[in-house]
VEXDREN-2710 file (C-alpha; in Angstrom, 1 decimal):
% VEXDREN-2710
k/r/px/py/pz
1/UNK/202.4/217.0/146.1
2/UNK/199.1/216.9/148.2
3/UNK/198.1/213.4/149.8
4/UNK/195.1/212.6/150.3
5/UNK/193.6/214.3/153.2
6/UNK/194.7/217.6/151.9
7/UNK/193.0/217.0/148.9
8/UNK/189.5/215.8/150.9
9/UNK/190.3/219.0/152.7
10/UNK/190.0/221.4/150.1
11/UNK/187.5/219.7/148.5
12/UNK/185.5/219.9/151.6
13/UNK/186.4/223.8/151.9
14/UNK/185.8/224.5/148.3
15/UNK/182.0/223.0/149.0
16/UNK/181.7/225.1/152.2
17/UNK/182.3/228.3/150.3
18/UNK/180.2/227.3/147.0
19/UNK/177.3/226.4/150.0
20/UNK/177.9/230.0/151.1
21/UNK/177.4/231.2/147.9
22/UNK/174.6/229.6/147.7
23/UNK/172.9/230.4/150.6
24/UNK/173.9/234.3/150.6
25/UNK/172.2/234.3/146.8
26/UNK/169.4/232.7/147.2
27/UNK/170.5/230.5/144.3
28/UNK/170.1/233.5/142.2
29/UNK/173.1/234.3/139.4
30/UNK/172.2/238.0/139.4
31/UNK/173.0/238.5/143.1
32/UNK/176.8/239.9/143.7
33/UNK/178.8/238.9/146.4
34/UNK/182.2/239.4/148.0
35/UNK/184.6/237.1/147.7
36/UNK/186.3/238.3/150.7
37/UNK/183.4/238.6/153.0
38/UNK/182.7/234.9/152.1
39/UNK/185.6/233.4/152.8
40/UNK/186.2/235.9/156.4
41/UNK/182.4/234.0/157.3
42/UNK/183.6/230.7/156.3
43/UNK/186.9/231.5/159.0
44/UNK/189.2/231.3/155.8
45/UNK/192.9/232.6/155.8
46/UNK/193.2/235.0/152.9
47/UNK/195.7/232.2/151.3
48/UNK/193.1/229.2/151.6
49/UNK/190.7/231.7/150.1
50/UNK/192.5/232.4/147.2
51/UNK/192.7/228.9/146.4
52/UNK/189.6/228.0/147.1
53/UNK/187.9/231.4/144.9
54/UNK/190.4/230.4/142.0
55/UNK/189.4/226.9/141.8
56/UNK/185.6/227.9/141.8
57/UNK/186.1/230.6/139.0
58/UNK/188.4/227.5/136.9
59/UNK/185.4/225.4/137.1
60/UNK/183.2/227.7/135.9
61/UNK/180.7/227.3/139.4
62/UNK/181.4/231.4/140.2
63/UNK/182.4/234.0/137.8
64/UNK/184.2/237.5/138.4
65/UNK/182.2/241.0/138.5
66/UNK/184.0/243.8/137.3
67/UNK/187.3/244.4/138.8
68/UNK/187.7/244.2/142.7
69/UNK/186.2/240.7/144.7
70/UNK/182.6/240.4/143.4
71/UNK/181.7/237.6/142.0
72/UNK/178.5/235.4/141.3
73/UNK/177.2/232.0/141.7
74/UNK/176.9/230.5/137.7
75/UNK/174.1/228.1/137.0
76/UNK/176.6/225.3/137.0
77/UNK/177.6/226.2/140.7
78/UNK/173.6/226.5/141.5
79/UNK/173.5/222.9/139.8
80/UNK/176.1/221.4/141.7
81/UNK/175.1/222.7/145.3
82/UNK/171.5/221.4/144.1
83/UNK/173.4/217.9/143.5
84/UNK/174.9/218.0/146.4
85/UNK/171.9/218.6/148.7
86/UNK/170.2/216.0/147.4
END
C-alpha cells in the first residue's frame, strides 16, 4: 500500500501533466495531444506515465482519440486546472 508521500507524489505528478495539458491546448477540448510526448516533456518514465494518463482518463479530466496515444483535455479537466490556478 502507498503511504502518504507517494500518494502527494502522484497527486502532484498527475497535476503537472493535466497543467501540461492545459497549457499545450490552450484550454481548448478540440485540440489533440500525445500522451507520450506529454509525459517525455514532463521527464516521466513510461511507467509513471501510464499511471498518471490512466488516472486522468478514470476521472473523466482527458479522454482517448481514436486508437494510438491522443487524447484531449475534457471540460472537467479545463475546470479543475481553472480551480487550481486560482
Amino acid at each position: 500500500m502507498r503511504d502518504r508521500t507517494d500518494i502527494e507524489d502522484f497527486n502532484q505528478r498527475r497535476l503537472q501533466f493535466l497543467l501540461k495539458c492545459h497549457e499545450l491546448s490552450g484550454g481548448n477540448e478540440s485540440v489533440p495531444l500525445d500522451m507520450d510526448k506529454v509525459g517525455k516533456e514532463l521527464g516521466f518514465d513510461p511507467e509513471l506515465n501510464t499511471a498518471v494518463t490512466d488516472c486522468l482518463l478514470q476521472e473523466d479530466l482527458t479522454k482517448l482519440l481514436g486508437i494510438g496515444s491522443g487524447i484531449s483535455i475534457t471540460a472537467r479537466g479545463i475546470a479543475q486546472v481553472e480551480r487550481a490556478l486560482s
